[in-house]
Backbone of each chain as ProteinMPNN parsed JSONL, in Angstrom:
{"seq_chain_A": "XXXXXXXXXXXXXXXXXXXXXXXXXXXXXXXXXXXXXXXXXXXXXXXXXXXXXXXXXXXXXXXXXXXXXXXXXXXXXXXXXXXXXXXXXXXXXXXXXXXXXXXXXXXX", "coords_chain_A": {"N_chain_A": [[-11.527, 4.244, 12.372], [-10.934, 7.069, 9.892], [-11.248, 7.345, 6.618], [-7.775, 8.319, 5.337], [-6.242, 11.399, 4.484], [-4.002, 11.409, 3.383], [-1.884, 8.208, 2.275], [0.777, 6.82, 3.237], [2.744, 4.587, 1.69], [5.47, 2.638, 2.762], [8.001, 0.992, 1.278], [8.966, -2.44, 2.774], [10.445, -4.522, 1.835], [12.526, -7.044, 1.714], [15.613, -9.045, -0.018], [17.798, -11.987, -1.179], [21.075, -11.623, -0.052], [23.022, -10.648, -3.281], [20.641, -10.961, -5.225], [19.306, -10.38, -8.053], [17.686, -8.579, -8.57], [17.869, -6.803, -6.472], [16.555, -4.752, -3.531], [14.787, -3.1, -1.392], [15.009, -3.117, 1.541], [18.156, -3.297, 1.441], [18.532, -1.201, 1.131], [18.103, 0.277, 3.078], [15.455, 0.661, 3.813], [14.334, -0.046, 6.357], [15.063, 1.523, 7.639], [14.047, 4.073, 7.351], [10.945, 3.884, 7.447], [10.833, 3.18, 9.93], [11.276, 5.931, 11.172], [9.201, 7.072, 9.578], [7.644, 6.358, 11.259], [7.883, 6.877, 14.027], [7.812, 10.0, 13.864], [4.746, 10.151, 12.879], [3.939, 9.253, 15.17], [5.339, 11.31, 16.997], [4.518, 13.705, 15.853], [1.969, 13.6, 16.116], [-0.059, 12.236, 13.719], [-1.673, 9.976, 13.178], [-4.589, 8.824, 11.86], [-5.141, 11.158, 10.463], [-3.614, 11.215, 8.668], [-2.387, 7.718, 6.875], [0.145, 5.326, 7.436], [1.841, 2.637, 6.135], [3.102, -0.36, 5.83], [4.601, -1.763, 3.647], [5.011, -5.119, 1.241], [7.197, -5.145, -2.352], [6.927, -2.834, -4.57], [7.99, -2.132, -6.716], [10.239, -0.367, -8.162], [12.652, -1.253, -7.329], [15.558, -1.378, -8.023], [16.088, 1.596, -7.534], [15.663, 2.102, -4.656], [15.237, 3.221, -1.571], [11.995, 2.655, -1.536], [8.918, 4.922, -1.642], [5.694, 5.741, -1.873], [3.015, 7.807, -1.98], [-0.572, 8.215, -1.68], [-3.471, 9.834, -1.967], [-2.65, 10.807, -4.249], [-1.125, 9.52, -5.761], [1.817, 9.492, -6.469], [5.33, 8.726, -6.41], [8.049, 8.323, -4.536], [11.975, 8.286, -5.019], [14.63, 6.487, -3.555], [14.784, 6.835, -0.966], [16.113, 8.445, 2.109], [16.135, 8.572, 5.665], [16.463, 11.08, 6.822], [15.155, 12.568, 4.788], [12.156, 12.032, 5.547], [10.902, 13.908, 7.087], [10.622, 16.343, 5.327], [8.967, 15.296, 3.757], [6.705, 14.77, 5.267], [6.26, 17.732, 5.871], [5.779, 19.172, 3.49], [4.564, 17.619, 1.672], [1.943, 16.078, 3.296], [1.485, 17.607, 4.424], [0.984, 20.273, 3.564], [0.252, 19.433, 1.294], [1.978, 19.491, -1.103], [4.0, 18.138, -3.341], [7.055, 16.652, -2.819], [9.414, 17.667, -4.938], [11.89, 16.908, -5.428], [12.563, 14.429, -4.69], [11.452, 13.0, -6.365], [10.266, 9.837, -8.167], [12.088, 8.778, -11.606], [10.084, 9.64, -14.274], [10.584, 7.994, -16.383], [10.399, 6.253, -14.612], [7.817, 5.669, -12.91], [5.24, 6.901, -14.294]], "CA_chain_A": [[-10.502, 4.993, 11.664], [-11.518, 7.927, 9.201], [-10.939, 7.65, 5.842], [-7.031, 9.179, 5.623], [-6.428, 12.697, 3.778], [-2.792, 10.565, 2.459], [-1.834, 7.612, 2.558], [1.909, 7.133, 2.853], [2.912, 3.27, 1.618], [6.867, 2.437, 2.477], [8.567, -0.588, 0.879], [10.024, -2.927, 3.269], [11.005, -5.942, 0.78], [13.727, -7.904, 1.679], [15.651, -9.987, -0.668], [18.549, -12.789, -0.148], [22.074, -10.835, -0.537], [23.233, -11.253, -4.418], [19.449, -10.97, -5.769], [19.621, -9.464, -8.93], [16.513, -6.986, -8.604], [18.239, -6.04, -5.467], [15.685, -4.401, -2.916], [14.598, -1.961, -0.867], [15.662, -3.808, 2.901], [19.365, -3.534, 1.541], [18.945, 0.341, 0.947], [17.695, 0.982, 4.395], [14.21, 0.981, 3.894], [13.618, -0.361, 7.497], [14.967, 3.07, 8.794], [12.979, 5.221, 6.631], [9.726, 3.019, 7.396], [11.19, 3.588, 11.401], [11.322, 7.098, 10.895], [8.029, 7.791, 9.671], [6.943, 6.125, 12.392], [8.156, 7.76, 14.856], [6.802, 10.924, 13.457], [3.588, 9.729, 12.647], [3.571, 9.308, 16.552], [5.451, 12.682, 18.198], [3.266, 14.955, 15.414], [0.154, 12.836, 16.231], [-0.347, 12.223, 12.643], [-2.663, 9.177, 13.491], [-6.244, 9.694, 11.858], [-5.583, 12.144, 9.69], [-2.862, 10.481, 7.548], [-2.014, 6.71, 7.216], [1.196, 4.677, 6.989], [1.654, 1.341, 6.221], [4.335, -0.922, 5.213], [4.278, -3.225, 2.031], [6.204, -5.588, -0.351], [7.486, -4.769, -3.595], [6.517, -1.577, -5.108], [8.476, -2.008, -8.504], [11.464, 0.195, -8.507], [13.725, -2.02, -6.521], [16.726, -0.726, -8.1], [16.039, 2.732, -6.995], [14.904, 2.182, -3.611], [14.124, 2.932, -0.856], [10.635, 3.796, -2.399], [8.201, 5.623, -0.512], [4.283, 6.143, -2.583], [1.6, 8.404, -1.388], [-1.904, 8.099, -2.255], [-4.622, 9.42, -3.253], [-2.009, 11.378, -5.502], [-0.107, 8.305, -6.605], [3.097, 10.101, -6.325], [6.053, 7.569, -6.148], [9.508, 8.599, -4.346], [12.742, 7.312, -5.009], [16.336, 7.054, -2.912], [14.435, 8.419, 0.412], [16.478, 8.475, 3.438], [15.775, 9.228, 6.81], [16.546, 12.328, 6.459], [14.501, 13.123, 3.939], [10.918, 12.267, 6.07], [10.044, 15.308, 7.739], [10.103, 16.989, 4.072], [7.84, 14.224, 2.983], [5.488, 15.423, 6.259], [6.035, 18.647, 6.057], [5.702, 19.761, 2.254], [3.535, 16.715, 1.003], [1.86, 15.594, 4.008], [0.246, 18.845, 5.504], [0.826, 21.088, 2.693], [-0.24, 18.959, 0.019], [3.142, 20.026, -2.113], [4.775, 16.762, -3.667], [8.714, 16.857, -3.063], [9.786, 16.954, -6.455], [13.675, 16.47, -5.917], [12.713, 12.981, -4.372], [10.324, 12.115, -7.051], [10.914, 9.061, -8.966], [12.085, 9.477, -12.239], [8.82, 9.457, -15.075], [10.285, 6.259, -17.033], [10.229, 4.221, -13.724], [6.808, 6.156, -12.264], [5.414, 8.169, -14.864]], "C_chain_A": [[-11.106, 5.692, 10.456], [-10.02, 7.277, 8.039], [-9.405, 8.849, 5.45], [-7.148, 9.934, 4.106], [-5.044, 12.073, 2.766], [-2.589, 9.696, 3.248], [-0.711, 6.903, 1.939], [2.543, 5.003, 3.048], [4.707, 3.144, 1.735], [7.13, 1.015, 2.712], [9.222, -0.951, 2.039], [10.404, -4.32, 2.987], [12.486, -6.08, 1.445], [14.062, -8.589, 0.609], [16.835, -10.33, -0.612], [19.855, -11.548, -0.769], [22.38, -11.277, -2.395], [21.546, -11.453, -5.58], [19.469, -10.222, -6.601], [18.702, -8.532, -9.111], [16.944, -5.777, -7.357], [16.919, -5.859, -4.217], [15.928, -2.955, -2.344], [15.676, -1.969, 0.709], [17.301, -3.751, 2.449], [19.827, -2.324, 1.498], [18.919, 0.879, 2.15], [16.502, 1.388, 4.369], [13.747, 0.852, 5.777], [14.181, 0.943, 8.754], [14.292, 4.051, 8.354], [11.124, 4.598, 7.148], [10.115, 3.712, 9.002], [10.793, 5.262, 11.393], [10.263, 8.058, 10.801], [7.356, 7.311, 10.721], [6.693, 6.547, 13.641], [7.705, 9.047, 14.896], [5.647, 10.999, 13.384], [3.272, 9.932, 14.485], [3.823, 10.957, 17.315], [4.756, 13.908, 17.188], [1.881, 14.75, 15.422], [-0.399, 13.095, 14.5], [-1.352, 11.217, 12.231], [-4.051, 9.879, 13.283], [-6.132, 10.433, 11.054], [-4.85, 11.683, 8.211], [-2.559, 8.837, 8.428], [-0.808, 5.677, 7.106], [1.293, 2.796, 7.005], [3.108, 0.868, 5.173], [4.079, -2.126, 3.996], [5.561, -4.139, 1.319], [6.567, -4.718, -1.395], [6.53, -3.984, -4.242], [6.827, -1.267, -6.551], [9.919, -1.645, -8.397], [12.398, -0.053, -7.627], [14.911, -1.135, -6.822], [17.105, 0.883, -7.785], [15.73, 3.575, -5.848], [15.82, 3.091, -2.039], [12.341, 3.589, -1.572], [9.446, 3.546, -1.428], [6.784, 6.049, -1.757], [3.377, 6.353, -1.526], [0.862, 8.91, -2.317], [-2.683, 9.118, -1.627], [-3.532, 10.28, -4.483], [-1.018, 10.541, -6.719], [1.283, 8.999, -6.651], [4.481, 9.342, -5.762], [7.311, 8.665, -5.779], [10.881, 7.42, -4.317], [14.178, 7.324, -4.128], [15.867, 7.78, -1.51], [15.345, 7.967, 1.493], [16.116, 8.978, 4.381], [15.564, 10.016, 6.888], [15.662, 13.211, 5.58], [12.542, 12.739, 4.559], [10.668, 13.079, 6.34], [9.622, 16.302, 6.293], [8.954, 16.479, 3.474], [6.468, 15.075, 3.632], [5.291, 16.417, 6.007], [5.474, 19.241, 4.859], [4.609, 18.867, 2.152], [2.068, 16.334, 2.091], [0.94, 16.565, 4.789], [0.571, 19.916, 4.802], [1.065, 20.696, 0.836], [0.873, 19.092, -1.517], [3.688, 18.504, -2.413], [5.88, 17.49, -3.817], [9.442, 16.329, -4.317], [11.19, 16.351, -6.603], [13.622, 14.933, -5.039], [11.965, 12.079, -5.774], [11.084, 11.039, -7.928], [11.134, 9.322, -10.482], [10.688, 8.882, -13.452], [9.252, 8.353, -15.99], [9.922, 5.172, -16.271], [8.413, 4.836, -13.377], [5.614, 7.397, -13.248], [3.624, 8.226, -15.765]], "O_chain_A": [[-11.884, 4.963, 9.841], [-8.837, 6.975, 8.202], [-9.665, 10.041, 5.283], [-7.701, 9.556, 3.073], [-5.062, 12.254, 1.549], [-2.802, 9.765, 4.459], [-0.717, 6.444, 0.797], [2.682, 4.357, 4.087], [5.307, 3.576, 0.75], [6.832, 0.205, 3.59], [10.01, -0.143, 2.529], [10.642, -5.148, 3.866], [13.335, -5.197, 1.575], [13.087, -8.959, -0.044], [17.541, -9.461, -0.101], [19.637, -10.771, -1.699], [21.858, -12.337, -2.74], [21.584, -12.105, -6.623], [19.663, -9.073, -6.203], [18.962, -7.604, -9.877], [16.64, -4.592, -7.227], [16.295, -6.895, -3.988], [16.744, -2.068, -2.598], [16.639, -1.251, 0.979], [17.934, -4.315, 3.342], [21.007, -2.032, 1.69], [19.6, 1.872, 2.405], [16.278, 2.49, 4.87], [12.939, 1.613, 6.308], [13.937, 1.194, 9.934], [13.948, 4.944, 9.128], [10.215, 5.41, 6.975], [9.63, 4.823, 9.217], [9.644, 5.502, 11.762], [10.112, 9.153, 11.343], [6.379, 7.956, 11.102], [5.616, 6.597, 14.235], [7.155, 9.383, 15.945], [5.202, 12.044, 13.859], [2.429, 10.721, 14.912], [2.989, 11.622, 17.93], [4.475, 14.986, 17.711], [0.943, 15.397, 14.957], [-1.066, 14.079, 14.183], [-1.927, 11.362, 11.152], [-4.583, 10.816, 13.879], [-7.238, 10.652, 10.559], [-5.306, 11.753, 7.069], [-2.495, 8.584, 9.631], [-1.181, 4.941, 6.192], [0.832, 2.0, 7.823], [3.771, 1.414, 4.292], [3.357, -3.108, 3.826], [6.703, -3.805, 1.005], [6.239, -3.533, -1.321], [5.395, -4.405, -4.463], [6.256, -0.509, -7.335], [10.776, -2.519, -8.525], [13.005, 0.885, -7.11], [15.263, -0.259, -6.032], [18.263, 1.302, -7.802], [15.575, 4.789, -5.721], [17.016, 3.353, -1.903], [11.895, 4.687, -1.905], [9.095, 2.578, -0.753], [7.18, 6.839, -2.614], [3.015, 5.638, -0.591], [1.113, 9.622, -3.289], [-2.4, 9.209, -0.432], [-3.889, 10.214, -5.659], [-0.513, 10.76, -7.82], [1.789, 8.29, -7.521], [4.648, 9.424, -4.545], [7.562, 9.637, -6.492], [10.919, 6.274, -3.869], [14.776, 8.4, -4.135], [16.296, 8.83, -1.032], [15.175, 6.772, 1.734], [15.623, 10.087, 4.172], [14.37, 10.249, 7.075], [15.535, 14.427, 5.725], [11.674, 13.272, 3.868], [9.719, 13.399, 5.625], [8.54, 16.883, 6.194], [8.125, 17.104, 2.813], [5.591, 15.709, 3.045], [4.098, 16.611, 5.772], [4.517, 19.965, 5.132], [3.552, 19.332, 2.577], [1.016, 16.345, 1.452], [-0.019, 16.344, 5.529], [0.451, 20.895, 5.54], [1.583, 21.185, -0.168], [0.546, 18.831, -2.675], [3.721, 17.749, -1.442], [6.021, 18.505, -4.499], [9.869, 15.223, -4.648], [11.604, 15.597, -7.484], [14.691, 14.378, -4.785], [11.991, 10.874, -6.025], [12.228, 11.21, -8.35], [10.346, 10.18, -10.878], [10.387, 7.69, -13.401], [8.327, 7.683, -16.45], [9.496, 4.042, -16.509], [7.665, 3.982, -13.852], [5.306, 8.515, -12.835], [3.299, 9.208, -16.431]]}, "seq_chain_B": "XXXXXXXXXXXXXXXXXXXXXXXXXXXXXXXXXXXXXXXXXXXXXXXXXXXXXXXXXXXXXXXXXXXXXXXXXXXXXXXXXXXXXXXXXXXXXXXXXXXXXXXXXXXX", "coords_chain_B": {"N_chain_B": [[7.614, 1.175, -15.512], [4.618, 2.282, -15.679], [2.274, 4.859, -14.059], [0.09, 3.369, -12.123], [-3.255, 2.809, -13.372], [-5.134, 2.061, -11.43], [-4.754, 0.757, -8.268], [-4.077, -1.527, -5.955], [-4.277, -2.612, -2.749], [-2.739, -5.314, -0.807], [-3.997, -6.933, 2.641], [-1.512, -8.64, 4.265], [-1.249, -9.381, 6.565], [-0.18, -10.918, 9.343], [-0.586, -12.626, 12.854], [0.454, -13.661, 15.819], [-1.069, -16.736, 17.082], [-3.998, -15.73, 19.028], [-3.804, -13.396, 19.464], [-5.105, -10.33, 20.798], [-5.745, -8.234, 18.484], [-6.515, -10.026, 16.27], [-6.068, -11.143, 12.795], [-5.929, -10.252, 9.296], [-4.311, -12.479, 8.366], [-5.384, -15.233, 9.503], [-7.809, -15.036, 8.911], [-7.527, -15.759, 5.597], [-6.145, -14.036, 3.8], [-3.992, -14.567, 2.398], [-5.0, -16.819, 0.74], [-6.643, -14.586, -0.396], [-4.993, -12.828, -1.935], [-3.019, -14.798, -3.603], [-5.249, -15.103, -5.028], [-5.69, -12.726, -6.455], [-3.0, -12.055, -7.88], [-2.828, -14.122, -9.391], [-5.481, -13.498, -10.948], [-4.437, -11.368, -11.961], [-2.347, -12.008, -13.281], [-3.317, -13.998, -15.576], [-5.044, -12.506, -16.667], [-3.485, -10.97, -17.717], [-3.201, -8.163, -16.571], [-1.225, -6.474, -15.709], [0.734, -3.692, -15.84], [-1.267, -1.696, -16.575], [-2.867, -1.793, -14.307], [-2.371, -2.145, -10.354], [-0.52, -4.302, -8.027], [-0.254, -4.688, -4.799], [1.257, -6.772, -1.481], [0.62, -5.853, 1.786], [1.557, -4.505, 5.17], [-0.495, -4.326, 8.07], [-3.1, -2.37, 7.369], [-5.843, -1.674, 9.077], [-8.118, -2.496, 9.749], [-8.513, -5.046, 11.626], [-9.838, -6.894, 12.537], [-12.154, -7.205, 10.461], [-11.093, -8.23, 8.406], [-9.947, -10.806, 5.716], [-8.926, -7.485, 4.612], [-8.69, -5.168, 1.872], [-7.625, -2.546, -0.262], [-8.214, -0.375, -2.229], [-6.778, 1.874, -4.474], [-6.385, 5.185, -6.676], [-9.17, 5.972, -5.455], [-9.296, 5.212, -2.699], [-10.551, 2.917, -1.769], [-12.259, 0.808, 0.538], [-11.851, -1.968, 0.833], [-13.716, -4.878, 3.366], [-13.433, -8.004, 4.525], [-12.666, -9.89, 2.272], [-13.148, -12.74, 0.321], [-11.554, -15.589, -1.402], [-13.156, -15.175, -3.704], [-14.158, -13.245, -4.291], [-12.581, -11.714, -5.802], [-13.09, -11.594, -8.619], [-15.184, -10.105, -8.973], [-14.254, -7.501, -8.007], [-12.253, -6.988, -10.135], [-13.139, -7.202, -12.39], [-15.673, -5.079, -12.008], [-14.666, -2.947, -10.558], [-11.632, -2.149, -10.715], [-11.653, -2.472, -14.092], [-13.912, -1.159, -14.648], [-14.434, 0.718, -13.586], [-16.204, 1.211, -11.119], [-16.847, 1.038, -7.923], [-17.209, -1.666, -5.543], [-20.088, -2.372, -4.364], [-21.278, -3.782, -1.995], [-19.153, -4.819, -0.813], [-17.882, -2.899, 0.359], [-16.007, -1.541, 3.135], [-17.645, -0.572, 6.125], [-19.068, 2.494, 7.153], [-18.33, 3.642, 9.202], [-15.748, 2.254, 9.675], [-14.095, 2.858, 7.638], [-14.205, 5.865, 6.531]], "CA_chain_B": [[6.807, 0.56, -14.782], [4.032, 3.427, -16.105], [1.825, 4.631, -12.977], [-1.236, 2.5, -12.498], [-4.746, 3.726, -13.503], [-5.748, 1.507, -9.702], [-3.817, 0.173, -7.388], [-4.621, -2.654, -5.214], [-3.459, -3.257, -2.06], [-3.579, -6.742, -0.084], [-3.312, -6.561, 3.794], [-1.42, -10.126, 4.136], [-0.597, -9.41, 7.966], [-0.152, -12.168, 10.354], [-0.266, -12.273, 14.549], [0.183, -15.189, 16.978], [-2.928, -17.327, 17.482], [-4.657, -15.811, 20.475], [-3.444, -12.546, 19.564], [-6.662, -9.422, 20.441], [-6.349, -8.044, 17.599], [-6.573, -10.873, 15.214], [-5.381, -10.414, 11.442], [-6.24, -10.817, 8.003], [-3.799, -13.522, 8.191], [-6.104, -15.733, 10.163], [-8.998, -14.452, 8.022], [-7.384, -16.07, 4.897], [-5.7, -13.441, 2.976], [-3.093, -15.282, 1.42], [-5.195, -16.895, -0.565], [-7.094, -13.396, -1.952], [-3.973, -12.443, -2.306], [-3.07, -15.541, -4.359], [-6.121, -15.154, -6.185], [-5.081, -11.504, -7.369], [-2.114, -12.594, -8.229], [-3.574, -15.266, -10.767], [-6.118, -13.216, -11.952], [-3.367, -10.349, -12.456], [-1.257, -12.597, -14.613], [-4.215, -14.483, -16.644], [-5.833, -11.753, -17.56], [-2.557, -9.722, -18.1], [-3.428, -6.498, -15.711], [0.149, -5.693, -15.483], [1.053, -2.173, -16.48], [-2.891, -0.931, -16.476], [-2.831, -1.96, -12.642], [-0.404, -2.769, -10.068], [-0.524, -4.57, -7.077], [0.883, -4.883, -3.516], [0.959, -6.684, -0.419], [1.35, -4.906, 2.193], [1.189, -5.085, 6.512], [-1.297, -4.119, 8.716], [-4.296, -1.469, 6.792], [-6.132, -1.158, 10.168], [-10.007, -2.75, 10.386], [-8.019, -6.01, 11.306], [-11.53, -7.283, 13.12], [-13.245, -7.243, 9.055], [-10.121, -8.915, 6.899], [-9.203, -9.542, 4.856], [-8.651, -6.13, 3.851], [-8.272, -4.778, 0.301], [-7.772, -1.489, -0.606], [-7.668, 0.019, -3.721], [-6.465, 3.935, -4.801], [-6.022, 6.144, -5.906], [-9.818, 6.571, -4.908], [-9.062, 5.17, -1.661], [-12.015, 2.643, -1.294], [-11.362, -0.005, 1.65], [-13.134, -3.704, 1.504], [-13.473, -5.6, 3.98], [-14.185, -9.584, 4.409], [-12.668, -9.783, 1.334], [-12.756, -13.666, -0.059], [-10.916, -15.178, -2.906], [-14.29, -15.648, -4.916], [-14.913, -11.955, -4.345], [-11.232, -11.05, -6.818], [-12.803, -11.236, -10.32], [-15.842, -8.891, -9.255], [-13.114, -6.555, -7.709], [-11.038, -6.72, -10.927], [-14.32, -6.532, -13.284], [-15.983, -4.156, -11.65], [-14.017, -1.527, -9.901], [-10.92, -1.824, -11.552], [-11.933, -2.452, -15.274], [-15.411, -0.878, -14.905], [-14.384, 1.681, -12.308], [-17.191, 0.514, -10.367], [-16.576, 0.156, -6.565], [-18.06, -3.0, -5.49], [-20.666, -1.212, -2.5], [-21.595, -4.851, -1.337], [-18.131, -5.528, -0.214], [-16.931, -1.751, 0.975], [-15.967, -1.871, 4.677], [-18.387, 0.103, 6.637], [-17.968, 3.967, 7.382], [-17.34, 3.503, 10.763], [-14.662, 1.646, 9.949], [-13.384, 4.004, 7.036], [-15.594, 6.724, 6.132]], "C_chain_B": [[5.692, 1.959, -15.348], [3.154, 3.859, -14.753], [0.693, 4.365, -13.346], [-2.475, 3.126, -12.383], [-5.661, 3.392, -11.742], [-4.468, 0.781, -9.237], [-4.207, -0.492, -6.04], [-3.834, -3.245, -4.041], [-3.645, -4.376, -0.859], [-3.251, -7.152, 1.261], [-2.696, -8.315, 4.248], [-0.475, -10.274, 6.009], [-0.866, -10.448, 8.613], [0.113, -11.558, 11.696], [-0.424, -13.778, 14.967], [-1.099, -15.447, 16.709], [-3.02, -16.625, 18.901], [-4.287, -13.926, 20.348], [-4.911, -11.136, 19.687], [-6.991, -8.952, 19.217], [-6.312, -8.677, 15.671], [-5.626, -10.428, 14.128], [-6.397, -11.122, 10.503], [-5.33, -12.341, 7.598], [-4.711, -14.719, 8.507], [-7.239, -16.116, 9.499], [-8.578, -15.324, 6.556], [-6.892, -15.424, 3.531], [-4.661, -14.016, 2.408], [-3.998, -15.784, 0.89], [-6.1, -15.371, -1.38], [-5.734, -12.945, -2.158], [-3.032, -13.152, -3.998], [-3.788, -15.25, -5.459], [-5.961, -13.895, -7.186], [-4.622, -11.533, -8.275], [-2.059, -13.304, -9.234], [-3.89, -14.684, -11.542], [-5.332, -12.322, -13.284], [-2.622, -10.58, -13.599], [-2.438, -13.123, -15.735], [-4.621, -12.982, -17.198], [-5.072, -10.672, -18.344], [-3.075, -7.933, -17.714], [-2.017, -5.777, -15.648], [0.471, -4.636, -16.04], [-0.075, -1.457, -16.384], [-2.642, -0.76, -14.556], [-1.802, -2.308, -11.789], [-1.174, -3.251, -8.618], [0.506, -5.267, -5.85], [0.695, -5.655, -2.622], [1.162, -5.709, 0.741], [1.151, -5.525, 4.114], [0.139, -4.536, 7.346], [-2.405, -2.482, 7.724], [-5.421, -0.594, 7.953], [-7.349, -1.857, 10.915], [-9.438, -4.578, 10.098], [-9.282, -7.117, 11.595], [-12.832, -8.047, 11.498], [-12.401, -8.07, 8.504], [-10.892, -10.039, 6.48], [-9.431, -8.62, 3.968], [-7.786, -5.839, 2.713], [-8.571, -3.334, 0.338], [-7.362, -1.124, -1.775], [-7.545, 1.67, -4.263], [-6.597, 4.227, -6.166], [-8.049, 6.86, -5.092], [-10.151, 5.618, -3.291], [-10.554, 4.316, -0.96], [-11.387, 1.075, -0.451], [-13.008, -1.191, 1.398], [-12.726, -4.304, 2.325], [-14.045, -6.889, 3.875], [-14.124, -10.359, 3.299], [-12.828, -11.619, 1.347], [-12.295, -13.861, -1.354], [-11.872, -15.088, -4.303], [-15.266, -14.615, -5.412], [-13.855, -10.831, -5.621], [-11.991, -10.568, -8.172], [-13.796, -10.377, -10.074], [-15.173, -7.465, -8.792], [-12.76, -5.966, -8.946], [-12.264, -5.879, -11.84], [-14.869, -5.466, -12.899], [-15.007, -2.746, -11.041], [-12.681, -1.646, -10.627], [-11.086, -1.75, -13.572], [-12.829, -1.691, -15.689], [-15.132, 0.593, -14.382], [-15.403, 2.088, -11.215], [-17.22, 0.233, -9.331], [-17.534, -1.082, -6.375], [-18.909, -3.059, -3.859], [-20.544, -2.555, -1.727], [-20.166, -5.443, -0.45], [-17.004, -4.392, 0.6], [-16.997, -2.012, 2.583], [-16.845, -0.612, 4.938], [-17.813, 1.455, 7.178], [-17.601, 4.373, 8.166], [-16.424, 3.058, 10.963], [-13.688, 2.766, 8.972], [-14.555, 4.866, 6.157], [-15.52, 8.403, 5.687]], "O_chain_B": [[6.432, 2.943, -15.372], [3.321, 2.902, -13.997], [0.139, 4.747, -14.377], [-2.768, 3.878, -11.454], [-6.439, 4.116, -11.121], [-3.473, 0.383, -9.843], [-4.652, 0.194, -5.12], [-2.968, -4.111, -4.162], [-4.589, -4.307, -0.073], [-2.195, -7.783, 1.317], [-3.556, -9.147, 4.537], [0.464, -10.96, 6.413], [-1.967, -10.957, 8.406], [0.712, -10.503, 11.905], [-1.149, -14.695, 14.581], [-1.993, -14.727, 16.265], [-2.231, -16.903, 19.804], [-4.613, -13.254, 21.327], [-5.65, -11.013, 18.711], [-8.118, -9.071, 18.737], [-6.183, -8.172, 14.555], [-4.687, -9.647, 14.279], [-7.231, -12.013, 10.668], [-5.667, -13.118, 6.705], [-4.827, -15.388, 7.48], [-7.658, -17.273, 9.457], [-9.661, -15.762, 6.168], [-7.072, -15.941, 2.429], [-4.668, -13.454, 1.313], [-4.181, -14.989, -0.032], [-6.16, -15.167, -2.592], [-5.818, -12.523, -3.311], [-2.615, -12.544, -4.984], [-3.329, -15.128, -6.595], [-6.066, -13.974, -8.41], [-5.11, -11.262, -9.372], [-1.16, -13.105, -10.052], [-3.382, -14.701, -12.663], [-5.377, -12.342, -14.514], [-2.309, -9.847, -14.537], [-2.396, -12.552, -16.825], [-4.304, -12.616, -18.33], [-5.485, -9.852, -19.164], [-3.217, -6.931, -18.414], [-1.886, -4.557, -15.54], [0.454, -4.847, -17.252], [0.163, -0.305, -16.02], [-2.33, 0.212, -13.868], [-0.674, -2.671, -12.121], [-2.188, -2.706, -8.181], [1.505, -5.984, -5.899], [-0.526, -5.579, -2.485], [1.916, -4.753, 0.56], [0.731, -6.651, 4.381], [-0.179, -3.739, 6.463], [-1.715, -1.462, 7.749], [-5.77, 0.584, 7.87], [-7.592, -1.869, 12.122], [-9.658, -5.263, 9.099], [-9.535, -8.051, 10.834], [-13.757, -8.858, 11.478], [-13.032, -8.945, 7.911], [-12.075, -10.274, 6.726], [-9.954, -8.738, 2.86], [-6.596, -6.114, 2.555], [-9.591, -2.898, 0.87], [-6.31, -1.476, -2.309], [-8.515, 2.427, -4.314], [-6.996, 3.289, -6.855], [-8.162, 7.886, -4.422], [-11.315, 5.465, -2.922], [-11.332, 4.729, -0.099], [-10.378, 0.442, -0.762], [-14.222, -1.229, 1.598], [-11.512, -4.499, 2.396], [-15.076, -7.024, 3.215], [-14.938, -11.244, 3.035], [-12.622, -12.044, 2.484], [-12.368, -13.047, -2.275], [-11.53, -14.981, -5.481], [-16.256, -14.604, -6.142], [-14.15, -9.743, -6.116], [-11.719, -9.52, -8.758], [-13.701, -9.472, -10.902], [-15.612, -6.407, -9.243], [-12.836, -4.748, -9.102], [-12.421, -4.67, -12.015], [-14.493, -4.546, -13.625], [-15.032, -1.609, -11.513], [-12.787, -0.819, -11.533], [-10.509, -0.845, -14.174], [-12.856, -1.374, -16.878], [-15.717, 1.546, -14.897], [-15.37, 3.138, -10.573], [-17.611, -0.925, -9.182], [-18.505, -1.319, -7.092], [-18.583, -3.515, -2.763], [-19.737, -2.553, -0.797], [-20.201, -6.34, 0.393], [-15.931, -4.62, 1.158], [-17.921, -2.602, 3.142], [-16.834, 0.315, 4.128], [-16.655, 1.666, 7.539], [-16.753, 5.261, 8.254], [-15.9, 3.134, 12.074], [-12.743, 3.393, 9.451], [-15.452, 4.506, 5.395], [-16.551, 9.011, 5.399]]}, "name": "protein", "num_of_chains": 2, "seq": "XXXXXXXXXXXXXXXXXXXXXXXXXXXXXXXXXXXXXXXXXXXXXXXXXXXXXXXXXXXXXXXXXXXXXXXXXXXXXXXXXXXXXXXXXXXXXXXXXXXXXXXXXXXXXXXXXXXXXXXXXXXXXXXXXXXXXXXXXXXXXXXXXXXXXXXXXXXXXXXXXXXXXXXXXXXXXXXXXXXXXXXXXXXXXXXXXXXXXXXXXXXXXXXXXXXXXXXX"}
């Protein structure tokens, strides 16, 4: 596996219902995480970019949160819906989607 | 949360026993993970650095796998007795640590 060009990390933290940091798994991270996956596969995005799923990222209360590297660029609130912008703008034209970005006290 | 000067991430994936392509689970990443984790709090890294677990990274064959961004440098075989020259060196120093980078056939 080559060294990827980004490298797109999405939270999929769980935590029990009533958890006062909240999470990501209660926002719907595990369809946004689905999502890119699926993509990642029907644009053959394998190899060139990498995805991977993780714990806790920090900004629980603002989640689903979505960080891609090497730019460090943290997103916050992503929905489904909002992947292909991720791909398309950030992802293969290097543009960070600013109206997802997190805001600069939580990410900054 | 400010964004972190490195960022450390700890592949803490698990598979059945018997499974082909092994894991870092197997390999003993919970404890570098652990040991992070320790050093992270003793030494008070929090806010300078940040760290994650996360699931599968890819060179499951080497774990456990550490990666650290934003310059995107991948160790493999990591053990927990390999954390404080990690922290000292490449994060504090900014120093990758060559002796412990995964090979460039694996990421390159």
């Amino acid at each position: 596996m080559p060294k990827p060009a980004k490298h797109v990390f999405v939270c999929v933290q769980s935590r029990p219902p009533g958890h006062p940091r909240g999470s990501c798994g209660e926002k719907g991270c595990a369809d946004v995480y689905n999502t890119f996956l699926n993509e990642f596969q029907s644009r053959n995005l394998w190899g060139r970019f990498s995805l991977t799923n993780t714990g806790c990222l920090g900004p629980c209360n603002l989640g689903p949160s979505v960080l891609v590297y090497p730019e460090g660029v943290m997103y916050a609130g992503v929905k489904p819906a909002d992947v292909a912008a991720l791909i398309e703008e950030h992802l293969l034209l290097n543009q960070p989607v600013e109206r997802l970005r997190a805001p600069a006290a939580v990410w900054g």
